[in-house]
GURO-300879 format. One record per residue (C-alpha): residue number from 0; x, y, z; residue in one letter. Coordinates in pm, 1 decimal. Example, Ala and Ser with C-alpha at 12.3 -4.5 7.8 and 13.67 -1.06 7.14 Angstrom:
2
nr_x_y_z_rest
0_1230.0_-450.0_780.0_a
1_1367.0_-106.0_714.0_s
***
This chain:
397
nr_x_y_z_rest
0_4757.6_10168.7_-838.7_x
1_4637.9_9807.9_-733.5_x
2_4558.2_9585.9_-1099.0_x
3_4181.6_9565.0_-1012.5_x
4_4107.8_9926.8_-999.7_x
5_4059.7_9964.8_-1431.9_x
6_3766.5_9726.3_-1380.4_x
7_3616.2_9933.9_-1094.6_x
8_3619.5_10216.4_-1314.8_x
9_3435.5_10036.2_-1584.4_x
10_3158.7_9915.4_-1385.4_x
11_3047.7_10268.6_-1210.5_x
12_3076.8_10406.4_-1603.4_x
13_2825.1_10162.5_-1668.9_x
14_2597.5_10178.1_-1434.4_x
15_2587.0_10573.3_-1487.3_x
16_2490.5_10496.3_-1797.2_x
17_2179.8_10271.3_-1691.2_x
18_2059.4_10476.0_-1449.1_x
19_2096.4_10799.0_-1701.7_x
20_1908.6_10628.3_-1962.3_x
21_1632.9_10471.8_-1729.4_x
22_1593.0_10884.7_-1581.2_x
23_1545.0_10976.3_-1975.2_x
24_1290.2_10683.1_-2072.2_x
25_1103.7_10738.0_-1731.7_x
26_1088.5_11139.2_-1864.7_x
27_953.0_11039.9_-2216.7_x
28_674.2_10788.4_-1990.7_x
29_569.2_11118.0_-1827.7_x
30_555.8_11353.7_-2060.7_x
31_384.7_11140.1_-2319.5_x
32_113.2_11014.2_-2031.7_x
33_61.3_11378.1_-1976.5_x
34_-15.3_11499.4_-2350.0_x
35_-210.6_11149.0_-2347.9_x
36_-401.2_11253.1_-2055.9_x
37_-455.6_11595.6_-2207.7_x
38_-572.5_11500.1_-2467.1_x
39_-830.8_11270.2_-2370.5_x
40_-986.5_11567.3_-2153.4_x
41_-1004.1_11798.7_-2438.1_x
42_-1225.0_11542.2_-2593.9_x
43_-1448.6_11439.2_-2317.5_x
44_-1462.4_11815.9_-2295.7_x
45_-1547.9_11900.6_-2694.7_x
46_-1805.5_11590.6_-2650.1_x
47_-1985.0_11724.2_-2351.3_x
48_-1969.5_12089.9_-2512.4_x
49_-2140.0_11957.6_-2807.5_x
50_-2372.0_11727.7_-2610.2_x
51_-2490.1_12058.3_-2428.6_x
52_-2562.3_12276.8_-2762.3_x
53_-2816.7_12015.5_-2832.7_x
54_-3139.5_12135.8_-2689.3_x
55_-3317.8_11962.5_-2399.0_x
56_-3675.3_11918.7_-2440.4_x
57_-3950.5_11751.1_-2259.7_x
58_-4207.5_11539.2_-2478.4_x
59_-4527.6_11401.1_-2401.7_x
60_-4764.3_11188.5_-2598.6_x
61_-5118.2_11374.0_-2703.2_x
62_-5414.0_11287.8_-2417.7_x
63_-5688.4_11055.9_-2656.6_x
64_-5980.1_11119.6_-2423.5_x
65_-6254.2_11296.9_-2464.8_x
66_-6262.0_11516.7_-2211.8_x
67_-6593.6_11678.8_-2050.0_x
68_-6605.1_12070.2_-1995.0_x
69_-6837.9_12314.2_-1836.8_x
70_-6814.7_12674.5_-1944.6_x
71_-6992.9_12944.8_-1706.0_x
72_-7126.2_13260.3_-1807.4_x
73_-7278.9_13560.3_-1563.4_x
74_-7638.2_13641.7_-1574.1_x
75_-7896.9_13806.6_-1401.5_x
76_-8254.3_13661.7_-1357.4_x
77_-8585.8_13885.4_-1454.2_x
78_-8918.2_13814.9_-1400.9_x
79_-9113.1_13626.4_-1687.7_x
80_-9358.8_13870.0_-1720.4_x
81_-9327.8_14212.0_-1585.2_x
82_-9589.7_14529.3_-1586.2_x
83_-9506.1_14853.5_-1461.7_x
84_-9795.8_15037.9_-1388.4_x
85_-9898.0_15382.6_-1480.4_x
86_-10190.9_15615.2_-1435.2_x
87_-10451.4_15700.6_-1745.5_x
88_-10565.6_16008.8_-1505.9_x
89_-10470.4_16306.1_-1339.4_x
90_-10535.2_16319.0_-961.5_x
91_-10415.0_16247.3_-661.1_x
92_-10383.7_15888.4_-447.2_x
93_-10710.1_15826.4_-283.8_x
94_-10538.9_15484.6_-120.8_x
95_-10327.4_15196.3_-206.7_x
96_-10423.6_14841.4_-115.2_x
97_-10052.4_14641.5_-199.4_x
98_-9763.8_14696.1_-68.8_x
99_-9417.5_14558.8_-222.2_x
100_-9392.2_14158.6_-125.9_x
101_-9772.5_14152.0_-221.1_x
102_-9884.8_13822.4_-384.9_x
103_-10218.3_13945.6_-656.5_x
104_-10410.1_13794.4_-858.6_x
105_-10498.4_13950.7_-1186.1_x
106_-10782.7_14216.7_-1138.8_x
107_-10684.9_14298.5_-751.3_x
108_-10725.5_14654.9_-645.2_x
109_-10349.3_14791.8_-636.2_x
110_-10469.1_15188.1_-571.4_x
111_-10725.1_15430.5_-590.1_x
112_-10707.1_15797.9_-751.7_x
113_-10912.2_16092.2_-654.2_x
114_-10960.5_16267.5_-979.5_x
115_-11169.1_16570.1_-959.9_x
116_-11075.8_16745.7_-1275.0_x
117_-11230.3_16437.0_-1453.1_x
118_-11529.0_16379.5_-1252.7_x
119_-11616.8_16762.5_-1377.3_x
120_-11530.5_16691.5_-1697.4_x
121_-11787.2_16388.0_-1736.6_x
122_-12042.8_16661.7_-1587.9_x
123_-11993.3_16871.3_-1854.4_x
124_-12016.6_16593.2_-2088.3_x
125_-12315.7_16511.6_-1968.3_x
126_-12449.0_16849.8_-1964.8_x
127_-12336.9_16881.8_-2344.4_x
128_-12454.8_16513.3_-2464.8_x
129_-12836.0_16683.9_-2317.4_x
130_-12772.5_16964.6_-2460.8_x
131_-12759.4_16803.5_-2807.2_x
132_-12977.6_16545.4_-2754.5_x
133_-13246.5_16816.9_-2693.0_x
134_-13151.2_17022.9_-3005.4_x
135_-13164.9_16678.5_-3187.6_x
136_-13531.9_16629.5_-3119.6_x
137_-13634.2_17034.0_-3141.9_x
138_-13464.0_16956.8_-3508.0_x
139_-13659.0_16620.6_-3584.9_x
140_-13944.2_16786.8_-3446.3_x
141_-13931.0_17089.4_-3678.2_x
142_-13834.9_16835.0_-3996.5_x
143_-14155.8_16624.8_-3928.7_x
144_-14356.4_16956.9_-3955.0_x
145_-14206.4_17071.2_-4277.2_x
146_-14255.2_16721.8_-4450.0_x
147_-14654.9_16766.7_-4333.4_x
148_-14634.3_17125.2_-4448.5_x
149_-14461.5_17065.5_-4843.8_x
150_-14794.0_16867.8_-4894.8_x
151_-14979.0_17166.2_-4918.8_x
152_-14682.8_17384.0_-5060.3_x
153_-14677.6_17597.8_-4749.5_x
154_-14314.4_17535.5_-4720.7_x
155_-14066.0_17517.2_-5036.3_x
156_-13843.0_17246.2_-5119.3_x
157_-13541.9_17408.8_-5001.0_x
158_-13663.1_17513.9_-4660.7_x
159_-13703.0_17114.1_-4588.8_x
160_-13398.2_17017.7_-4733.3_x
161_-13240.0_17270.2_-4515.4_x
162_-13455.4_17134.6_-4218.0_x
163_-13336.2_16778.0_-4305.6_x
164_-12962.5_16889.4_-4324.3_x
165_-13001.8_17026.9_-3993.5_x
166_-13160.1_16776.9_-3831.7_x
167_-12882.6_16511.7_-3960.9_x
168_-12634.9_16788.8_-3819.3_x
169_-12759.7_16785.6_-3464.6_x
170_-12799.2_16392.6_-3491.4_x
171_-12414.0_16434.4_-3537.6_x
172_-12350.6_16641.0_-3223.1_x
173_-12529.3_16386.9_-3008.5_x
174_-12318.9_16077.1_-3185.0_x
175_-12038.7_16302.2_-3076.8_x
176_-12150.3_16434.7_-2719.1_x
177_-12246.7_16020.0_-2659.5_x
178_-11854.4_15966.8_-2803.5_x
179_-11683.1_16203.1_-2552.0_x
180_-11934.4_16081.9_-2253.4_x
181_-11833.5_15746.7_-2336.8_x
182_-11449.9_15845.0_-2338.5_x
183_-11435.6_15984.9_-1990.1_x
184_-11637.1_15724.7_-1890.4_x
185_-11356.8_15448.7_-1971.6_x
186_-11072.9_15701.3_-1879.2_x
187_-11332.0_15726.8_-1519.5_x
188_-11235.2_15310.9_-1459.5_x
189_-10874.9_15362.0_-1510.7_x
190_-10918.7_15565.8_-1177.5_x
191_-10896.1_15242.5_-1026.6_x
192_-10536.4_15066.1_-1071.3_x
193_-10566.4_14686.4_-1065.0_x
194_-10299.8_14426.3_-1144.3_x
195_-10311.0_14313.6_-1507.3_x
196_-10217.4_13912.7_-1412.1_x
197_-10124.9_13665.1_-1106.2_x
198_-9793.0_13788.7_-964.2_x
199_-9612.3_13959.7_-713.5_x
200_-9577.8_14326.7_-628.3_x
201_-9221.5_14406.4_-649.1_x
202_-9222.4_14809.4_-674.8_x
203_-9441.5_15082.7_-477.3_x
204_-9324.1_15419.0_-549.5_x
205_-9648.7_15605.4_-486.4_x
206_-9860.5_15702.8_-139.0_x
207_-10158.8_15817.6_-43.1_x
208_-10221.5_16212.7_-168.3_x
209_-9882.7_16171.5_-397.8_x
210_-9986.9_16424.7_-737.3_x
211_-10039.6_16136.5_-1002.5_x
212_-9914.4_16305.6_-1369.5_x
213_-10058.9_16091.0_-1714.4_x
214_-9833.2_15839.9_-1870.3_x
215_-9480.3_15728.9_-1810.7_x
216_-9366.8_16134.7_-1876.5_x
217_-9447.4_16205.3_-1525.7_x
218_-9192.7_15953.5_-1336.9_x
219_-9136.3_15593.7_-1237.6_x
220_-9429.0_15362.1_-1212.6_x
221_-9663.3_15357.0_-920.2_x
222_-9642.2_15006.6_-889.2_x
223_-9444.6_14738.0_-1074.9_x
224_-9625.2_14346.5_-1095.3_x
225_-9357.6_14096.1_-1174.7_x
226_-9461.8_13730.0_-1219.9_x
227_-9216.9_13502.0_-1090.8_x
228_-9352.0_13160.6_-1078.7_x
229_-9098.0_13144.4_-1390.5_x
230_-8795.9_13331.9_-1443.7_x
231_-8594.1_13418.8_-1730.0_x
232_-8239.6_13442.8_-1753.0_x
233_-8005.0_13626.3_-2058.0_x
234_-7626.1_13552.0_-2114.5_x
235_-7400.9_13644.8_-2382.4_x
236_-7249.4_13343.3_-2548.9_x
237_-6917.8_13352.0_-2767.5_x
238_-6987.6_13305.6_-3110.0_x
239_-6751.9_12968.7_-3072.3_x
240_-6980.7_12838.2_-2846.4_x
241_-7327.3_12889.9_-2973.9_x
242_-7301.7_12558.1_-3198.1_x
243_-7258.9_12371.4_-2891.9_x
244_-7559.8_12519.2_-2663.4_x
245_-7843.5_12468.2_-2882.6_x
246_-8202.6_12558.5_-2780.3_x
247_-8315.6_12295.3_-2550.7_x
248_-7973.9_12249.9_-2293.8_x
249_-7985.3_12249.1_-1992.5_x
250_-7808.4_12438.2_-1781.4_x
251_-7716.6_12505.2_-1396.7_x
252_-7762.0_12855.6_-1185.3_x
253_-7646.8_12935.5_-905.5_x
254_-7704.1_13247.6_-677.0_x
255_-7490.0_13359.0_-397.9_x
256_-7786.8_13360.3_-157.6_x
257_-7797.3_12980.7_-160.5_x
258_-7398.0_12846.1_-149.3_x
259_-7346.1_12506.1_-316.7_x
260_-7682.6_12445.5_-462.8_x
261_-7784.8_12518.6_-828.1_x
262_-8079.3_12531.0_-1028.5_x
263_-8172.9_12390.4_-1354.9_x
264_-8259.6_12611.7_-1644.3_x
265_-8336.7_12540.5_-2005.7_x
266_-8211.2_12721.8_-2303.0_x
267_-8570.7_12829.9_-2450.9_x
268_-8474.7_13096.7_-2714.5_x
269_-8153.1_13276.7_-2913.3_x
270_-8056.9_13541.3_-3057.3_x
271_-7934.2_13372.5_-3362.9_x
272_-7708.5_13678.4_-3439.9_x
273_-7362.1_13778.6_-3326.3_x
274_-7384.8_14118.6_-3160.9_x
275_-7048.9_14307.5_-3391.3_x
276_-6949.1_14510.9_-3036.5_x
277_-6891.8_14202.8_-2816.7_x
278_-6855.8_13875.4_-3065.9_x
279_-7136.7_13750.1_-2895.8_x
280_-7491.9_13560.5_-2887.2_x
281_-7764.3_13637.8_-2672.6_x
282_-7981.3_13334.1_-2506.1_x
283_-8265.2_13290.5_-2323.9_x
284_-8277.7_13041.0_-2033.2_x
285_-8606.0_12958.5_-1823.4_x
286_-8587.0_12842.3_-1451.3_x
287_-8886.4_12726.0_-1272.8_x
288_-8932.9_12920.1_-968.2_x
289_-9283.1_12779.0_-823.2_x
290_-9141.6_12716.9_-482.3_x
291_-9045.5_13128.2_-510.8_x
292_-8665.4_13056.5_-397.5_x
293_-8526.6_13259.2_-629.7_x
294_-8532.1_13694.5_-677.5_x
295_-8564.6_13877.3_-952.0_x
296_-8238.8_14105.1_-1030.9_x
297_-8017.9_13828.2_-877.4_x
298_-7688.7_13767.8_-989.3_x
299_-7687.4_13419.9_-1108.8_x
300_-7376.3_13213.9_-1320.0_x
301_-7496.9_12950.1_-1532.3_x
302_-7300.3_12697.5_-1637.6_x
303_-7335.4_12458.5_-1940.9_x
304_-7211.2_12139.1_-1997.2_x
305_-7082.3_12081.6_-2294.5_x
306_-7074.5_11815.2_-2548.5_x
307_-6773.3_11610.1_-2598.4_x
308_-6663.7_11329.4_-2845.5_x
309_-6528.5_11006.1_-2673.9_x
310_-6192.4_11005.3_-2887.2_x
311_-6013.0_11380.4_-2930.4_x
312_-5605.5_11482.4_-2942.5_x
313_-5563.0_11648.7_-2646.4_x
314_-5211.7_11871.5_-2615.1_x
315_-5092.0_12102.8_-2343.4_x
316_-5190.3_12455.3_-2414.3_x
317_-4813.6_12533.9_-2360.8_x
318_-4693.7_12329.6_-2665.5_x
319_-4872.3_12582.5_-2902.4_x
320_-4620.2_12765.5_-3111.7_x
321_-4789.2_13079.3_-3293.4_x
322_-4560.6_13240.0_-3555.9_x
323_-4648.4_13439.6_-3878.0_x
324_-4720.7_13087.6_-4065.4_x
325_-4997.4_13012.4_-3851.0_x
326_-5073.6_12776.5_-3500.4_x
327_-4819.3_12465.2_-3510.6_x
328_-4694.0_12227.9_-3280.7_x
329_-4327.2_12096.7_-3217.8_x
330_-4284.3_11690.0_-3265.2_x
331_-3992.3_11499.7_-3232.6_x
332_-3920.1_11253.0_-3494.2_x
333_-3741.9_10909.9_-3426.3_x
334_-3407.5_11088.4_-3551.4_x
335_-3436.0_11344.3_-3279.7_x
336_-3519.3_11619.8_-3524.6_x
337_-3785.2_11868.1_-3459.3_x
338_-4119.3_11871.6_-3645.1_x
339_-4382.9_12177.6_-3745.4_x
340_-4689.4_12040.1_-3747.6_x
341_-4940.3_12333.9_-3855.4_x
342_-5303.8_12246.2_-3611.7_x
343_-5668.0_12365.9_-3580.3_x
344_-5791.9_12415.9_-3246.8_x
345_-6185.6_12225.7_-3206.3_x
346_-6233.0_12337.0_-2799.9_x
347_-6013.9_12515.0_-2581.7_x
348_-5990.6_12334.1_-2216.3_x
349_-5787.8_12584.9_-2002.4_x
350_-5432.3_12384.2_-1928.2_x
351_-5503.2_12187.5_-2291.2_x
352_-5630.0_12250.9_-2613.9_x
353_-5827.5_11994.5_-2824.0_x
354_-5747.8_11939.5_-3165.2_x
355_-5930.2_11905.0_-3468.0_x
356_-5612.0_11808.8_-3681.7_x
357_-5236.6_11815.6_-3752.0_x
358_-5105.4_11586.7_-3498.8_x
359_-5147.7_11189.4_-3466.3_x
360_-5184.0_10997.3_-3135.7_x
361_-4838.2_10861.0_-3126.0_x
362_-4666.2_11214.5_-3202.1_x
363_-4426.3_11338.2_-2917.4_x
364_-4483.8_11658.9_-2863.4_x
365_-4268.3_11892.3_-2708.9_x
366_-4423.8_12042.1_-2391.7_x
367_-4264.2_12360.5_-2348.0_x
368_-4083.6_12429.8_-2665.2_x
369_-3785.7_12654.6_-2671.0_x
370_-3791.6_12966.5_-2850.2_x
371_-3663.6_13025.0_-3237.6_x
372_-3726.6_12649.0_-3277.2_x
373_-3755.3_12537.9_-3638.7_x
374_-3830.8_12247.2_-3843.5_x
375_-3527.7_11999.1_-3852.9_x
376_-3339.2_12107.7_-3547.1_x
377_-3156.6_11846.2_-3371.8_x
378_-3303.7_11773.9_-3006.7_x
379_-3281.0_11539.1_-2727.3_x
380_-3532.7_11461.3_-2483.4_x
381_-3512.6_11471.8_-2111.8_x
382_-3403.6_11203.2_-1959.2_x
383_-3249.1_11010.5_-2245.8_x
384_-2913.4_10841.6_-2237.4_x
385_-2624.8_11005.4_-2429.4_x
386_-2554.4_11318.4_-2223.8_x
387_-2255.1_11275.2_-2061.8_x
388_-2267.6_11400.1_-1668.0_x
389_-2669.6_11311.0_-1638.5_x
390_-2832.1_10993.0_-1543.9_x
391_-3056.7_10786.0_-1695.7_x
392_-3395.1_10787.3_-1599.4_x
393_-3638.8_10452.3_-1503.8_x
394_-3796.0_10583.1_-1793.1_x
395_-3493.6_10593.0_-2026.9_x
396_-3386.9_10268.9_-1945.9_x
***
């Protein structure tokens, strides 16, 4: 063996050595950058996995103005005034002068009734009224003679008496004949049906020869007289409305027959009582109709306009939270903890309610809170840094 191959020997021992102990370090790098690594992702991953059991909620600050509402309510409009006419008499139509459409004025002839059974009875009322008129004056006749005759005692006191009691008698029947005359004489002028003011004839349900029966017992009306130079309208108003529609608003109509236009109309008289069935008030609105535009029996919807104040807390409706403590609403506090703030509702708007307490203007509410929610629950609002995986928002920053 040449003298220079010990030191070979040596040298490849060594550098086996290096290279086995840079292998081992390198192995220690990796597998301690891997638990590193590891690590690090189970943490990002507890972080986010607590970031996300944190509910979400949107937030909004309460709406200060005062906002104005109109609240519409069906109706139907009647005639001011309305007369439905029936017969006094029995008979038959002689002839009608209206028709329906008919402008009167009060006293016009509306019909005519032939009414023979009365015409013969005011015969025989005459016949009887002559009948006692004569026997009246036979009976004052005789009583004159007996007062000349008790002067000379040719007639006892009893026998005048007696003449006087019968002479008061037939006095009676005449007062009473004269009575019944004077009855079927009234009862003869209701033969004649005129209209009882100015108006319009907006029924006919009679013709000529039709068998006319006494009194409303005997069918509808032969005629029905509406006046319409003023109509009247009636609603049903919530009982949490009536304090704001006092007698004297004014109000809007509007009828299909005339698209896009309305009508004024005045509140002129209420109910002041709640009807127990429906909650409700009735009213009374008045709408000049002098230009004769609008029908009685039409469907009108009247709209109000109520009063408002200039400063009110205005929340979505959406916020409310109803539970068995009452109406609340969710707040967040500036530690991201959740509110209850019990409220009273003043006006309901549709998409918002106003409120007449239990929430300040600078309280953020939560829009749409989530359900279960309860007083001191940690929260974070949309859009706010700290989640990890979602952006800020222009807001945010």
């Amino acid at each position: 063996m040449p003298p220079d191959e010990p030191a070979q020997s040596t040298v490849s021992r060594r550098g086996l050595y290096i290279a086995g102990l840079s292998g081992a370090i390198l192995v220690v790098v990796v597998v301690v950058a891997g638990i590193t690594t590891r690590k690090i992702a189970d943490a990002k991953l507890q972080e986010w996995t607590e970031s996300q059991a944190v509910p979400v909620v949107a937030v909004a600050v309460p709406d200060t103005h005062g906002k104005a509402t109109t609240f519409s309510l069906p109706g139907r409009l009647e005639a001011y005034t309305q007369a439905q006419m029936y017969a006094r008499v029995t008979g038959y139509v002689k002839e009608w002068k209206a028709d329906i459409g008919t402008p009167v004025k009060a006293g016009d002839l509306l019909a005519v009734i032939d009414a023979p059974d009365l015409d013969q009875q005011i015969m025989q009322a005459k016949a009887n009224l002559a009948s006692a008129q004569a026997n009246s004056v036979l009976s004052d006749m005789t009583l004159t003679r007996g007062q000349s005759l008790i002067k000379t005692y040719a007639i006892s006191q009893q026998d005048l008496d007696q003449r006087a009691a019968d002479a008061s008698n037939k006095k009676g029947l005449v007062d009473a004949a004269q009575a019944n005359l004077d009855r079927l004489r009234v009862l003869e002028h209701y033969k004649r049906i005129v209209a009882p003011f100015d108006g319009l004839v907006t029924a006919r349900t009679t013709d000529v020869g039709a068998l006319i029966n006494v009194g409303s017992g005997g069918g509808p009306p032969l005629f029905v007289v509406s006046e319409t130079s003023k109509l009247r309208v009636y609603v049903n108003v919530p009982q949490s409305y009536v304090p704001s529609i006092p007698v004297g608003t004014t109000a809007q109509i509007a009828v299909p027959e005339y698209p896009g236009r309305t009508f004024p109309a005045t509140v002129a008289a209420s109910a002041q009582a709640v009807d127990i069935a429906s909650g409700t008030t009735r009213m009374q609105l008045v709408v000049d109709n002098s230009r004769s535009e609008l029908m009685t029996g039409d469907f009108t919807t009247v709209t109000f306009d109520l009063a408002h104040p200039d400063v009110a807390i205005n929340v979505p409706a959406s916020a409310l939270i109803f539970n068995q403590n009452g109406l609340h609403v969710a707040t967040v506090g500036r530690d991201g903890r959740i509110s209850l703030k019990l409220v009273t509702i003043s006006r309901d708007l549709g998409n918002e309610v106003e409120l007449a307490s239990g929430v300040a203007a600078d309280d953020r509410v939560v829009v749409n809170p989530p359900d279960g929610i309860a007083s001191g629950d940690k929260v974070r609002i949309a859009g706010a840094p700290g989640i990890p995986g979602e952006p800020e928002t222009a807001e945010a920053k």
